[in-house]
C-alpha positions as CSV (number, residue, x, y, z in Angstrom):
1,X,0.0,0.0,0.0
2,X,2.6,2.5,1.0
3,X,4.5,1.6,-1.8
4,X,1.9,2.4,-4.2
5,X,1.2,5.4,-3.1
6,X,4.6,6.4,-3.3
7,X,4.7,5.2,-6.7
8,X,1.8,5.5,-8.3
9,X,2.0,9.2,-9.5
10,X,5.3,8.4,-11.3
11,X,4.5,5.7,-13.0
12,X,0.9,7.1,-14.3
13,X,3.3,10.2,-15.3
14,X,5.7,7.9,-17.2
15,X,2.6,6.2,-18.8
16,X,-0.2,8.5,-19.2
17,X,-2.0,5.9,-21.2
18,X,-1.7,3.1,-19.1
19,X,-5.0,2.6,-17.3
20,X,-5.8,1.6,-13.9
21,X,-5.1,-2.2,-14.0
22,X,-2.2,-1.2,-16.0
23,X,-0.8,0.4,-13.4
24,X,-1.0,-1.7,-11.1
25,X,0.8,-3.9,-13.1
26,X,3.6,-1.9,-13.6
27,X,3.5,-1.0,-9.9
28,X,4.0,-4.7,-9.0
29,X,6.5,-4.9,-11.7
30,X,8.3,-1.9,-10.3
31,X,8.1,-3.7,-6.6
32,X,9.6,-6.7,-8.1
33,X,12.7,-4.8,-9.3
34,X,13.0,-3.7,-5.8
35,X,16.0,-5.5,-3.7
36,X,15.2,-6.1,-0.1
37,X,16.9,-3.1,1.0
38,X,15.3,-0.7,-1.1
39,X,11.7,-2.6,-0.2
40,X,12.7,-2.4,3.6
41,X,11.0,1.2,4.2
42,X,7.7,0.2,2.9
43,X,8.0,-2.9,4.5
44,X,8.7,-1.7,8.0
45,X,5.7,1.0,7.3
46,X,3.4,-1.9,6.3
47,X,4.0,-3.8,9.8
48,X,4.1,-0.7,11.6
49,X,0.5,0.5,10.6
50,X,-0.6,-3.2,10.8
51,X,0.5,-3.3,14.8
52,X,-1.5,0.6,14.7
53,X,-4.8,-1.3,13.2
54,X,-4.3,-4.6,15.4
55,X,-4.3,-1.8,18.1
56,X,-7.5,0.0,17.2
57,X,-9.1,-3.2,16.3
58,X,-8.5,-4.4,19.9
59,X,-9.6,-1.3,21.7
60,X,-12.9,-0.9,19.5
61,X,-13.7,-4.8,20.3
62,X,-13.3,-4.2,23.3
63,X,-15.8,-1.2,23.7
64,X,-18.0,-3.0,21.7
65,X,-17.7,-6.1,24.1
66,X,-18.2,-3.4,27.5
67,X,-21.2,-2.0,25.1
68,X,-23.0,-5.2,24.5
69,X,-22.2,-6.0,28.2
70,X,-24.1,-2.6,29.5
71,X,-26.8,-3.2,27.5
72,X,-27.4,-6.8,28.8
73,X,-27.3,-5.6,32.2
74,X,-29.7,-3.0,31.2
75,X,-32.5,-5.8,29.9
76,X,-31.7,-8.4,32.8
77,X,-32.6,-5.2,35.4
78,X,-35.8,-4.3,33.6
């Protein structure tokens, strides 16, 4: 993802005619070019912003989980 977006405005510049699956192909063309070193940076942003979501995920279950809890409460008291 972040490489893509990093990408994606140079290679639709370098083919205007290339459409949206064609540049995706060329974007995943482009990636395999990459060597691990120069792929490191968008890989240590992709598992950086997955731990961020795993995070969020996690903290919205759980107030979804303390919601549904309340609300159980709520009917067992009527």
């Amino acid at each position: 993802m972040f490489f893509s977006q990093d990408w994606r405005e140079r290679i639709k510049t370098e083919n205007p005619e290339a459409g949206f699956g064609e540049v995706g192909k060329l974007l995943g063309a482009k990636w395999k070019e990459l060597d691990e070193e120069e792929k490191k940076p968008y890989v240590d942003m992709a598992t950086k912003d997955k731990t961020r979501a795993e995070k969020e995920k996690t903290a919205y279950e759980g107030k979804a989980d303390k919601a549904s809890d309340e609300d159980d409460a709520a009917e067992t008291s009527d």
